[in-house]
TILUMGU-973397 format. One record per atom (N, C-alpha, C): residue in three letters; x, y, z. Coordinates in steps of 0.05 Angstrom, whole numbers, plus 5000, padded with zeros to 4 digits. Last residue first. Layout:
<mikes>
ALAXYZ/...
</mikes>
This chain:
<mikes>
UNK810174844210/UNK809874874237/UNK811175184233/UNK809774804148/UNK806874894160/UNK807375004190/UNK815274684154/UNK814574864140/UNK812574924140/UNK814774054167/UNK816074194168/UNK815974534167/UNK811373874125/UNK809573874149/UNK811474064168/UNK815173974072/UNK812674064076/UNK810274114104/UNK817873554094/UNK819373794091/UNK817274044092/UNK814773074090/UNK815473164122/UNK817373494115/UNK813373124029/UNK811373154049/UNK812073264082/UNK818573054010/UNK816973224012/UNK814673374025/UNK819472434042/UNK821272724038/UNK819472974039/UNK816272174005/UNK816272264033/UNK816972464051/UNK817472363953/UNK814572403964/UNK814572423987/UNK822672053955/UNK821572353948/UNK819572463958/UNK821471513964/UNK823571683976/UNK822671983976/UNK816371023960/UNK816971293943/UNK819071523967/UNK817970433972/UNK815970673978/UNK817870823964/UNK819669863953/UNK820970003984/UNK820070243986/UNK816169673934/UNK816569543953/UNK817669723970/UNK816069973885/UNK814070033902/UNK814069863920/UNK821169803872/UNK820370113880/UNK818570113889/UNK821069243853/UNK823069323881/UNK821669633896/UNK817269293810/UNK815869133839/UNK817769223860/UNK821069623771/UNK818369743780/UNK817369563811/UNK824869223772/UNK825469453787/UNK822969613790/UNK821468833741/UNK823568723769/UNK823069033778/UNK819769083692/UNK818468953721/UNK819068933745/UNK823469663667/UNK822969303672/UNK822569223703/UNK822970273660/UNK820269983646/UNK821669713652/UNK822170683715/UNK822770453709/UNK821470313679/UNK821871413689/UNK820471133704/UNK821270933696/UNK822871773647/UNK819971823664/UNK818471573687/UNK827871523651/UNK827571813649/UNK825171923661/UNK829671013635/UNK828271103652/UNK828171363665/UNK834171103591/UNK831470973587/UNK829270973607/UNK838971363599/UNK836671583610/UNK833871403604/UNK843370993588/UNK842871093625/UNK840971223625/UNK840470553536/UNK841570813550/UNK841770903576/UNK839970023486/UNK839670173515/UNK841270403516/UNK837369863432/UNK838770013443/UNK838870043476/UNK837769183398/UNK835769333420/UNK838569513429/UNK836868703339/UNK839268913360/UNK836769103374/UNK834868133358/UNK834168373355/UNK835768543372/UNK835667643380/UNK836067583368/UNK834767913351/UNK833967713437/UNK832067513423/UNK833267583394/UNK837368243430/UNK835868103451/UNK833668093434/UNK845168543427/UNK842168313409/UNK840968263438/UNK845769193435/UNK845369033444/UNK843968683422/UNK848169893439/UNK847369603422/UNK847369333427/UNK848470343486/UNK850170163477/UNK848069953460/UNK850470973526/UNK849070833508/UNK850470593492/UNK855071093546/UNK852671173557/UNK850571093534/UNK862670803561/UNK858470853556/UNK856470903562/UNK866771153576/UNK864671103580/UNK862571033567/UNK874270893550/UNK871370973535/UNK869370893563/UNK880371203567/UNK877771023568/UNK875571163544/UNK888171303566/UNK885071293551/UNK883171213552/UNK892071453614/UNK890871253593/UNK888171453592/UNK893771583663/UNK895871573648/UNK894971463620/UNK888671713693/UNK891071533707/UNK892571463683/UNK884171843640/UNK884971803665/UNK886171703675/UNK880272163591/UNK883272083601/UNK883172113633/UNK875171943549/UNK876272023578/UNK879271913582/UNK869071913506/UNK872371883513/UNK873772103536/UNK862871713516/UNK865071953528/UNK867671813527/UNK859271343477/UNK860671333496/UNK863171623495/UNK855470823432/UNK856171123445/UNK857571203467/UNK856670223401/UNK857270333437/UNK857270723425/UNK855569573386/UNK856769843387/UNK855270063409/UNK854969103403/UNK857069103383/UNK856769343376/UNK854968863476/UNK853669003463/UNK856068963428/UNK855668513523/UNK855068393495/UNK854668523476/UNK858868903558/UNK859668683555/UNK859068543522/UNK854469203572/UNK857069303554/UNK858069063543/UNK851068833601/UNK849969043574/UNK852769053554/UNK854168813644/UNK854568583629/UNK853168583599/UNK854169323663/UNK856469273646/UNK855669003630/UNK848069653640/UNK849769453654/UNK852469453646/UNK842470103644/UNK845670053622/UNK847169903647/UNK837670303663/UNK837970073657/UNK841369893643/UNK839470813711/UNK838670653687/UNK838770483679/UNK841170943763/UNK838771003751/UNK837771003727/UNK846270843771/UNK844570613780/UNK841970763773/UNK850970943719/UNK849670963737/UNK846270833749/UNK857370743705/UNK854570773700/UNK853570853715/UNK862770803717/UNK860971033726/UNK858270993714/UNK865070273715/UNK865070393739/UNK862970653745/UNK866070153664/UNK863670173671/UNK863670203704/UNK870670383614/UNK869370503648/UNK866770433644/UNK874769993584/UNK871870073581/UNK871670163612/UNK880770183540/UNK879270063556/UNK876770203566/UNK882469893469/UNK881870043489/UNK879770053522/UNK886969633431/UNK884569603452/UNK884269783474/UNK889069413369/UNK888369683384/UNK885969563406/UNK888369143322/UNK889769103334/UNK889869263367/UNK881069203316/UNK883769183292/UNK886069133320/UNK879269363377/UNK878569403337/UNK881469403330/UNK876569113430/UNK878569133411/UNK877769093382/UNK873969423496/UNK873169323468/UNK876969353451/UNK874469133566/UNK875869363545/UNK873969283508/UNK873468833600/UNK873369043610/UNK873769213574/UNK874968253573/UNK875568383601/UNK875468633605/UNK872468433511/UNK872568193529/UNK873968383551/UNK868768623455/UNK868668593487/UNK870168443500/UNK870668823393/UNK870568583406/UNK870368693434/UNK866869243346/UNK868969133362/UNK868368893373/UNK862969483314/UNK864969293306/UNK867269183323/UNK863670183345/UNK862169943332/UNK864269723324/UNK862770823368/UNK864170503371/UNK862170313362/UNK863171523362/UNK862271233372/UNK863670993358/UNK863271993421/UNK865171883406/UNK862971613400/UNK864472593462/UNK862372423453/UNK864272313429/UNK869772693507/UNK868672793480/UNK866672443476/UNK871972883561/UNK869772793558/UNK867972803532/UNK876473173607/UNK875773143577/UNK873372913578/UNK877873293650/UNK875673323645/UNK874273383621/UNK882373123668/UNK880972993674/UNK877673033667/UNK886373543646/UNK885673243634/UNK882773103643/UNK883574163642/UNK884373983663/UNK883573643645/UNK880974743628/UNK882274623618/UNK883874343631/UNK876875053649/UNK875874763643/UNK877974553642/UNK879075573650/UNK880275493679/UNK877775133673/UNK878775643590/UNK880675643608/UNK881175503625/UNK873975243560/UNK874075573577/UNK876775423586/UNK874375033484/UNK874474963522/UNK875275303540/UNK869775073427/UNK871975093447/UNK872375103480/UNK867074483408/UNK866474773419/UNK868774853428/UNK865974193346/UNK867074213372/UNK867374403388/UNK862774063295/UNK865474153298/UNK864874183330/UNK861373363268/UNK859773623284/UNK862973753297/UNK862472933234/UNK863173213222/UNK862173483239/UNK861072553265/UNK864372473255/UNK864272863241/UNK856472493268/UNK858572623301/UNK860872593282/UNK852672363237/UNK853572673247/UNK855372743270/UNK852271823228/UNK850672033210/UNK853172293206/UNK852571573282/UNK853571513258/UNK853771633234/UNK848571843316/UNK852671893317/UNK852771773289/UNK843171803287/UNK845472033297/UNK848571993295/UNK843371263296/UNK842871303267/UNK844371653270/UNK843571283355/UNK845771113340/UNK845871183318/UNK838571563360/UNK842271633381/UNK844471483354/UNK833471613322/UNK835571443334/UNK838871583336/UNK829072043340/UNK830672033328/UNK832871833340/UNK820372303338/UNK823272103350/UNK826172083321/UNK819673023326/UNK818972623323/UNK821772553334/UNK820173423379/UNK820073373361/UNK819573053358/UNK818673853445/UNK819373573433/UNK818973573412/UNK821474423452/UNK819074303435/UNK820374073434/UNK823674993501/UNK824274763476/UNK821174633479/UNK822875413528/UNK823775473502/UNK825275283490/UNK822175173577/UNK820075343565/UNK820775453535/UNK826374873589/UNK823974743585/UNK822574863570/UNK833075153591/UNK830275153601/UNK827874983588/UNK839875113590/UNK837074993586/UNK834275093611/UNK843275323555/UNK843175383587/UNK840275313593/UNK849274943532/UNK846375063526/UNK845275163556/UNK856574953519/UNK853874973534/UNK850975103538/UNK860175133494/UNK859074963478/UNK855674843494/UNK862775523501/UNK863475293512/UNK862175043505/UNK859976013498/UNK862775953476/UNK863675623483/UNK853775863507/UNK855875843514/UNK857575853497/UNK846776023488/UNK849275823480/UNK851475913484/UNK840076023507/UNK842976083513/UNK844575943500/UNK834375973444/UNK835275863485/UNK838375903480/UNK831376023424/UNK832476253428/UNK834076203457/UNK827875433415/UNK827875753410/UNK829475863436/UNK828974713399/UNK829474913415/UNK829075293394/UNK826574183391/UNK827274393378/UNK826974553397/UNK829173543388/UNK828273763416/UNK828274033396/UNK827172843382/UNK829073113380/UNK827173283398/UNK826772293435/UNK826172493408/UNK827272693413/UNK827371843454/UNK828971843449/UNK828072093425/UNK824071793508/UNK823371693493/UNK825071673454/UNK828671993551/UNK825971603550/UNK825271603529/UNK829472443526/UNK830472213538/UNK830472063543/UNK824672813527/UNK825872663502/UNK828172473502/UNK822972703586/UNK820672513550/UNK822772493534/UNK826073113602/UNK825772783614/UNK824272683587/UNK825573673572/UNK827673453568/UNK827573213580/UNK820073683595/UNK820373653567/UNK823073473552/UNK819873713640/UNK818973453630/UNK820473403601/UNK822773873693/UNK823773943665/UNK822873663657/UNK821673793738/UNK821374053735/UNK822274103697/UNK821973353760/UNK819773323745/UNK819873593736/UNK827373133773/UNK828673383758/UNK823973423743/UNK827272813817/UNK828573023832/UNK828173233800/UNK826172243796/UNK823072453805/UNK824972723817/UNK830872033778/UNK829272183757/UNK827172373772/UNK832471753829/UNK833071953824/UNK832172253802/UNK829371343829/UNK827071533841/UNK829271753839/UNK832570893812/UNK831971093785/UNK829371263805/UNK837871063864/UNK836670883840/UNK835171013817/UNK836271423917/UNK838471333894/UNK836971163871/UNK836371763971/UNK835271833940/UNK836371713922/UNK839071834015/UNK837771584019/UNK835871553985/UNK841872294012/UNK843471994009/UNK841671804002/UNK838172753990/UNK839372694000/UNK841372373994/UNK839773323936/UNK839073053943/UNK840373063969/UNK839373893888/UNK840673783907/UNK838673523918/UNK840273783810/UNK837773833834/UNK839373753862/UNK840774043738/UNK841973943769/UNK839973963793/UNK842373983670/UNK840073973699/UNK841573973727/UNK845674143615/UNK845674023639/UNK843374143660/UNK848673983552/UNK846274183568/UNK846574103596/UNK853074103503/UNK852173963526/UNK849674203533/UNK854174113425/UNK853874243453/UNK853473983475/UNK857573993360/UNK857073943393/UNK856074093417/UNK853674303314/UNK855074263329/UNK855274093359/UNK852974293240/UNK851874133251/UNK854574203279/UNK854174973208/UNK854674613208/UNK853374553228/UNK849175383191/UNK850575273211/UNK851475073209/UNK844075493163/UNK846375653158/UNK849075663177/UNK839975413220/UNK839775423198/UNK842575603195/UNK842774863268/UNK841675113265/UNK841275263238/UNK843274293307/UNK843274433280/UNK841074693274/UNK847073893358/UNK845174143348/UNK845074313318/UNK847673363394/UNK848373503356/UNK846773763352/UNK849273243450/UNK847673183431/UNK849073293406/UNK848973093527/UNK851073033497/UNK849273043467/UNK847273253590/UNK846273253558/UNK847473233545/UNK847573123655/UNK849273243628/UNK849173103601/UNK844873163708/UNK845273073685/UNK845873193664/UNK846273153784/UNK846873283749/UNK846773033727/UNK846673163849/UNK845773043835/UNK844873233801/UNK847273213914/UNK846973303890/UNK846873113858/UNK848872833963/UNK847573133966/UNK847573303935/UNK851472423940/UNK849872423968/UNK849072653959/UNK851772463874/UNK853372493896/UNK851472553923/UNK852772323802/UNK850772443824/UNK852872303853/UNK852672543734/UNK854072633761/UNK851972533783/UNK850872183683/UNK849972193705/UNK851772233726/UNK850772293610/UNK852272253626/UNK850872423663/UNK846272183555/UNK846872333577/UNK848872123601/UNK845572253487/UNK845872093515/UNK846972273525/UNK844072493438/UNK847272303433/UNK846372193463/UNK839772903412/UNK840272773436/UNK842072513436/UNK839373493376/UNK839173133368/UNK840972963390/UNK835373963361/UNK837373893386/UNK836973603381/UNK834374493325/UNK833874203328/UNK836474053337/UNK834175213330/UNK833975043310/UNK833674713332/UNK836975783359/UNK834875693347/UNK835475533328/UNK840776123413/UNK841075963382/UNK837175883386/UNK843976793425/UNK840676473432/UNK841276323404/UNK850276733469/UNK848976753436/UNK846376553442/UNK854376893507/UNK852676763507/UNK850776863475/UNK859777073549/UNK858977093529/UNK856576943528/UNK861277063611/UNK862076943593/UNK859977003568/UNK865777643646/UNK862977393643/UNK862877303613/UNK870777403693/UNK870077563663/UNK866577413668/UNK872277903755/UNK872077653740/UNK871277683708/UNK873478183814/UNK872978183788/UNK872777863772/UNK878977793852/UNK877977953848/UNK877378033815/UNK878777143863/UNK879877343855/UNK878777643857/UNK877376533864/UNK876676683892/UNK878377063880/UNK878676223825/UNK875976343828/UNK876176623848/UNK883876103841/UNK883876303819/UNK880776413821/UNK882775853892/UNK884676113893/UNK884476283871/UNK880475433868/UNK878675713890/UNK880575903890/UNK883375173840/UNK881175293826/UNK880575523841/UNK886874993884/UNK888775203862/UNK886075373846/UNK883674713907/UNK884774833926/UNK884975093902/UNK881674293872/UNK880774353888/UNK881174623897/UNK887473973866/UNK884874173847/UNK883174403848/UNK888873883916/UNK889974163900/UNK888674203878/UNK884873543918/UNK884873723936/UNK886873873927/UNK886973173884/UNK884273233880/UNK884173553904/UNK891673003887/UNK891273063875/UNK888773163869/UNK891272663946/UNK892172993944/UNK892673093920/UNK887372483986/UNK887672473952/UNK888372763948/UNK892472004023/UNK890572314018/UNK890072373985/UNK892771544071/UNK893771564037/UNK890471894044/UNK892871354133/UNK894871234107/UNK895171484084/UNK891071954170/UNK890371824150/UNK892671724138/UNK892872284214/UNK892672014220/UNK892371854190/UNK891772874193/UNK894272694206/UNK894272404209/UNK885372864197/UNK887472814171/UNK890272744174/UNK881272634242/UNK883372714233/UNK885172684208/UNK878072814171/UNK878572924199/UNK879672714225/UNK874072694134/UNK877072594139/UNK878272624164/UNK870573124141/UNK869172874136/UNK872972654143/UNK872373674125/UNK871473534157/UNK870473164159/UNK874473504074/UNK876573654102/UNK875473424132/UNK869173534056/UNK871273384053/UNK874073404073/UNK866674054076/UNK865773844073/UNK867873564070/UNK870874424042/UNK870674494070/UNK868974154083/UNK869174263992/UNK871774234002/UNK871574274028/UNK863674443984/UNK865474193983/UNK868274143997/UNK865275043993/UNK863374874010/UNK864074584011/UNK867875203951/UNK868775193978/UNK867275014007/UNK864675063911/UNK866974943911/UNK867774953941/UNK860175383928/UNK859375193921/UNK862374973924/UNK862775943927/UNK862275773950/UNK861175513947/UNK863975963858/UNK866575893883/UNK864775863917/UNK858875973845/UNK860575663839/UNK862975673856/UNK856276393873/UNK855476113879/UNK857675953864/UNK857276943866/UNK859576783874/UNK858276463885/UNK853277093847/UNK855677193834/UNK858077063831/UNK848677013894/UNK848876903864/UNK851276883848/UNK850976923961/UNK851277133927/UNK851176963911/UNK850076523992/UNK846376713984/UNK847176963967/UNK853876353987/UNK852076193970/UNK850276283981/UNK856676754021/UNK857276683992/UNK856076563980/UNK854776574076/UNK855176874061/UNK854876874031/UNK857176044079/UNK854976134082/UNK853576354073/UNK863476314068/UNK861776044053/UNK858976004057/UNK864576524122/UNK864176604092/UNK863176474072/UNK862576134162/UNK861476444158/UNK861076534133/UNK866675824149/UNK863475734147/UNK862075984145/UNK871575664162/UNK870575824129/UNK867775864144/UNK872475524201/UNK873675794205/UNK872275874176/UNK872474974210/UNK870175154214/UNK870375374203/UNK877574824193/UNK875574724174/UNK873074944186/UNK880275064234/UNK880375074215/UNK879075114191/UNK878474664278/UNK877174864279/UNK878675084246/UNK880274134259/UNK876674214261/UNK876274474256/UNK886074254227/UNK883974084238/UNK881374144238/UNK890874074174/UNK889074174173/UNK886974054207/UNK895773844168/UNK895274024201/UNK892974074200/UNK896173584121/UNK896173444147/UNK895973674171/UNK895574044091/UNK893273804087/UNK894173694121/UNK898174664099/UNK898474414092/UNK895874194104/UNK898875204132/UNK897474954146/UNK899774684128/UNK898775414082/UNK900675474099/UNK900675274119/UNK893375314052/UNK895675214043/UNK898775274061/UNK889975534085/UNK890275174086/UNK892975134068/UNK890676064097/UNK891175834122/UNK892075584107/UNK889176174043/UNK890976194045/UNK893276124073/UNK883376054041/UNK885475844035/UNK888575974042/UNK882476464077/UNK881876114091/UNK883475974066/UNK882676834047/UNK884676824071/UNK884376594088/UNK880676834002/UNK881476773998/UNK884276724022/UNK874776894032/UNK875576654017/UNK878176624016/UNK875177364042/UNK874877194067/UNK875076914056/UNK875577623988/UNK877977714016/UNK877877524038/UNK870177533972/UNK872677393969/UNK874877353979/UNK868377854009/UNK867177494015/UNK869377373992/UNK868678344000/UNK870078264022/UNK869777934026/UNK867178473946/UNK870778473949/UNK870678283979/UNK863578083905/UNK862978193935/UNK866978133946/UNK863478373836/UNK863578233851/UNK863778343882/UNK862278473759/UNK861678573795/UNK862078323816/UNK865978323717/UNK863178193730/UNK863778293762/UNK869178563653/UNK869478523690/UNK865978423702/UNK868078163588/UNK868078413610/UNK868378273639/UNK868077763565/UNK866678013558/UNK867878203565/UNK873177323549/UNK871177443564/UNK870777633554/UNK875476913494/UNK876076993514/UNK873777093534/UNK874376523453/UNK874476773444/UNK875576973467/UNK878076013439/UNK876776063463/UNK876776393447/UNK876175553378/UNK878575713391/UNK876175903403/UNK872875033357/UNK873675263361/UNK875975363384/UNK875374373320/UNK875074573341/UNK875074873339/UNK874673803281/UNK874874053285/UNK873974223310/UNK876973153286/UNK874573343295/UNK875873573294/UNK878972693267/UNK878372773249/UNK876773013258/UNK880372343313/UNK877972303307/UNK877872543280/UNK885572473315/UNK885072133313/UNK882972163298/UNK885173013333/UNK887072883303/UNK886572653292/UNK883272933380/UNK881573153358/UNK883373053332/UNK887172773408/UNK884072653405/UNK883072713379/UNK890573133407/UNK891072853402/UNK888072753386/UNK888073603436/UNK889073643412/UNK890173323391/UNK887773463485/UNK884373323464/UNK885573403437/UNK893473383496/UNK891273093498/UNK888973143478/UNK894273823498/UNK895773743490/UNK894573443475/UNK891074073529/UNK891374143505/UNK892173983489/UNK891673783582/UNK889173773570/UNK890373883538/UNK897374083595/UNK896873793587/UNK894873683564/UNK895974533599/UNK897474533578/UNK897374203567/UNK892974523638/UNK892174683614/UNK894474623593/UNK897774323677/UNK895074233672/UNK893174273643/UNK900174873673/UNK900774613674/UNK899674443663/UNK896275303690/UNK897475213669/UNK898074993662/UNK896075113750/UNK893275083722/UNK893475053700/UNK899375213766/UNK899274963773/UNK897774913751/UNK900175753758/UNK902375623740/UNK900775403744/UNK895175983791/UNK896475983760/UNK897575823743/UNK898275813836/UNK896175673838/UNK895375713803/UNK902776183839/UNK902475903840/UNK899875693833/UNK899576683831/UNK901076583815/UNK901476293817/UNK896776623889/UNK894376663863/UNK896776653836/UNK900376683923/UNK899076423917/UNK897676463901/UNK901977153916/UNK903876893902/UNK902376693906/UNK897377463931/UNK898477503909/UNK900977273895/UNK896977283980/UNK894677193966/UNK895977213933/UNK903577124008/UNK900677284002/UNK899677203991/UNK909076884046/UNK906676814041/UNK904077024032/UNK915076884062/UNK913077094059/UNK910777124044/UNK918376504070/UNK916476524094/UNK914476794090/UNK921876344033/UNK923076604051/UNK921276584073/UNK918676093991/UNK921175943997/UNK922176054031/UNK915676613981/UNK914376364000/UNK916276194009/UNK919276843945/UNK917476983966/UNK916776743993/UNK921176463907/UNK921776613922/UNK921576683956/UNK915976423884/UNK916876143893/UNK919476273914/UNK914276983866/UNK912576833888/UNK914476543890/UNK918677013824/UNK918577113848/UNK916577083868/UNK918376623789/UNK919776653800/UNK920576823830/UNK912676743768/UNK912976543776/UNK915476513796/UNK913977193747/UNK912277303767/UNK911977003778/UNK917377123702/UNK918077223727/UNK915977333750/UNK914576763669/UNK916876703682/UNK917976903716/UNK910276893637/UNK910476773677/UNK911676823690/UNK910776843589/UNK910377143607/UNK910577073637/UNK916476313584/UNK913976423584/UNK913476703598/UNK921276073593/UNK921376173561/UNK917576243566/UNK920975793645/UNK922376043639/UNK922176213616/UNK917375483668/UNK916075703654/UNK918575933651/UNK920175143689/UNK917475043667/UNK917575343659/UNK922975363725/UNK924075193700/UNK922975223679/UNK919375373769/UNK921075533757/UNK921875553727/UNK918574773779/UNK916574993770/UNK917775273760/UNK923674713795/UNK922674553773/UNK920674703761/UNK923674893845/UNK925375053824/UNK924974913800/UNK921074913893/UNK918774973867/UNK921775053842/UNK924174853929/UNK921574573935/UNK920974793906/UNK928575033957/UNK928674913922/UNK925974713920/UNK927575174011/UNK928475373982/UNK928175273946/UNK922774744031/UNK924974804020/UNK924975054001/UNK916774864068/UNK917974874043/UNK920474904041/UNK912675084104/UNK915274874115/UNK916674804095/UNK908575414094/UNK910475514111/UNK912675274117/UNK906774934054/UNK907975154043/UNK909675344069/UNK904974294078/UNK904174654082/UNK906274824072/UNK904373724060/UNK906973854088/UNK905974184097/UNK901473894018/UNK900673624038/UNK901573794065/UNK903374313987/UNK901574204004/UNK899774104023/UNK908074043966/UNK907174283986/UNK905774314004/UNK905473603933/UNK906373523959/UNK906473773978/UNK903173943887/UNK902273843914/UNK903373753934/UNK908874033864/UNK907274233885/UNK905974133902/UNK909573473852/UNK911573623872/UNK910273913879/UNK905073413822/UNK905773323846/UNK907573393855/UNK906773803775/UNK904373843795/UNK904573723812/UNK911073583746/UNK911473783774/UNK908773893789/UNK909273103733/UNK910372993753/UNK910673253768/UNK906073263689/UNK904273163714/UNK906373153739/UNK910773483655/UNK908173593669/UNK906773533696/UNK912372983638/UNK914773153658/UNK911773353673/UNK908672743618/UNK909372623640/UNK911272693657/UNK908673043571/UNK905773063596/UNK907072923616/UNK913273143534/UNK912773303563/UNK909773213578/UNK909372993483/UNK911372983493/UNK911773243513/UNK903272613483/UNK904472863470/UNK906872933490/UNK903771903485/UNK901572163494/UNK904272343485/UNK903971443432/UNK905171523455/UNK904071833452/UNK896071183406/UNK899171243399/UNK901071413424/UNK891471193414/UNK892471163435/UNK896471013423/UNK890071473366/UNK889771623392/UNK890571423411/UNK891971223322/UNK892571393327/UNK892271543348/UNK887670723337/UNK890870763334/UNK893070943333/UNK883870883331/UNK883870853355/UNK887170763352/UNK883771053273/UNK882671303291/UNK883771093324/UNK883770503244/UNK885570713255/UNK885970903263/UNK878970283272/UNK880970183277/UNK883070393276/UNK873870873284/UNK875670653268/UNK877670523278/UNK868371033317/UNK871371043317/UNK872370803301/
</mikes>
């Protein structure tokens, strides 16, 4: 990223995002309080928004409806619409920014295939537990409530069809109970919980699309990986360059995932994925990946398997972005992805200055998240700190622009040295943390073994 690439993107955000965000909180507040306790004029702003759109009147008449006390699945699956829009319109608005700064080209969403069979009554039972919680509202929510999903949510993640909406519901039902009492609580993240909330209502639908998918074939050039992990789960998400014959050069992601317990942290988190060596090597060790005939998402998502990739010779991340990220065109975003918060474009950084948290090029400073490194790699902040260039996820959050790093340039001894969050991919390499791990025994193994003695009885 250039001085004036970072000038132009954190130039004033695209006009209306801050009228935007503000009527999503006035829904949420709904909410909070419960939609059966709503003013007549609690959604006339939302109204508003969408008068000069196809919405307009199906927006108008669920705010109506519910204003009156006549609550269905059918106005809450509009509200919960508009809220997305909203949102969707923001995100557009934002990577459309992004994408100008950085000079990046994008596809456009081709849409769905087709209807995807689905289980009518486990959504019907989905969508009548949210349609408590939003009548409820966040502060009435209590125990038995929160129980009231479990049947269906249990049900639902032994359908394949419908694992990402019980998977969502599950969380959330999890979160609920974990707060509990919720009346009592100072502060609610009640921007996260109508995320939350508005996704399942649109998930929770009837029918659905499925999404398209093309095999590609050719040489996967590994940019770094970004580390989701959370008491009970745990993802890694691939950033790379893929080149295919008679193809520009594109952005995709790939991603792993394994469930965990709490006590699984540090880098014995790597022993949860031994199921996929091929991608662990080329991540420690930093080599290409040629891939056959493996899935590719309109989304830009690979659907990775092991068995239909090939480690190739090694390839430098850095000699990459610098090469090929400024011209790899960009995938387009699914719909219901569309949410600021979950922008996350690969981007790189050099020539800057470090000081309190942020790097500055040319007049322009931007700020640095090392809040989400993660503790199963060697990447520090005080790494970030000295580093003079940086791979890293651009991210919008709380009214601004960050850079993550997930890879960064370093001098040591007077030799630039790369690090990355995946350098221990197949295992610690510095001493200290190799002597801590086998001080405090192998987590996994144990695990396994009593799950295993478990399962003999």
């Amino acid at each position: 990223m250039l001085p004036t690439q970072l000038s132009a993107l954190l130039a004033d955000p695209a006009p209306g995002v801050p009228e935007a965000l503000d009527l999503v909180s006035s829904f949420d507040q709904g909410l909070v309080d419960g939609l059966a306790r709503v003013s007549p004029s609690a959604f006339g702003g939302l109204v508003d928004a969408f008068a000069g759109s196809p919405l307009r009147d199906r927006v108008a008449e669920a705010a109506d409806k519910i204003a009156a006390g006549s609550i269905s699945d059918e106005h809450l699956f509009v509200l919960a619409g508009a809220r997305s829009a909203l949102f969707g319109a923001v995100h557009d608005a934002l990577l459309g920014q992004a994408d100008a700064a950085l000079g990046r080209t994008r596809a456009s969403w081709p849409g769905g295939s087709g209807d995807a069979a689905t289980a009518a009554n486990l959504l019907a039972g989905s969508r009548s537990w949210l349609r408590e919680l939003a009548i409820t509202g966040w502060r009435g929510v209590d125990h038995d409530l929160v129980t009231a999903a479990g049947q269906t949510i249990e049900a639902a993640l032994a359908e394949p069809r419908l694992r990402r909406l019980a998977t969502l519901l599950d969380g959330l039902a999890a979160e609920l109970r974990a707060c509990s009492p919720i009346a009592t609580m100072d502060r609610l993240p009640v921007r996260r919980w109508g995320d939350l909330w508005s996704r399942a209502m649109l998930l929770a639908q009837d029918g659905g699309r499925l999404t398209p998918s093309e095999p590609v074939t050719g040489r996967l050039l590994v940019l770094g990986a970004d580390v989701h992990e959370h008491a009970t789960a745990v993802q890694i998400q691939v950033h790379g360059i893929l080149e295919t014959p008679g193809t520009a050069p594109r952005l995709v992601r790939t991603s792993v995932a394994a469930p965990k317990v709490d006590t699984i942290v540090g880098p014995a988190v790597w022993r949860l994925f031994a199921a996929h060596p091929v991608l662990l090597g080329a991540l420690a060790e930093r080599l290409t990946l040629d891939v056959t005939d493996l899935p590719l998402l309109d989304s830009g998502d690979l659907l990775w398997s092991d068995a239909r990739a090939k480690a190739g010779p090694p390839a430098d991340p850095f000699a990459t972005a610098r090469v090929l990220l400024a011209g790899a065109a960009a995938p387009a975003v699914p719909p219901l992805e569309r949410h600021p918060a979950r922008i996350s474009e690969p981007v790189f950084v050099e020539g800057y200055t470090a000081v309190d948290g942020a790097f500055t090029l040319g007049d322009r400073t931007i700020a640095v998240d090392t809040t989400r490194l993660p503790s199963c790699g060697p990447l520090t902040p005080q790494l970030v700190a000295a580093s003079h260039a940086c791979i890293g996820l651009l991210r919008w959050d709380d009214g601004g622009w960050s850079l993550q790093p997930i890879a960064v340039l370093t001098m040591v001894k007077r030799q630039p040295v790369g690090v990355h969050t995946t350098d221990w991919a197949l295992g610690p390499t510095d001493p200290k943390v190799v002597k801590a791990a086998a001080a405090a025994g192998d987590a996994v193994a144990v695990l396994r073994e009593r799950a295993g003695r478990l399962l003999r009885k």
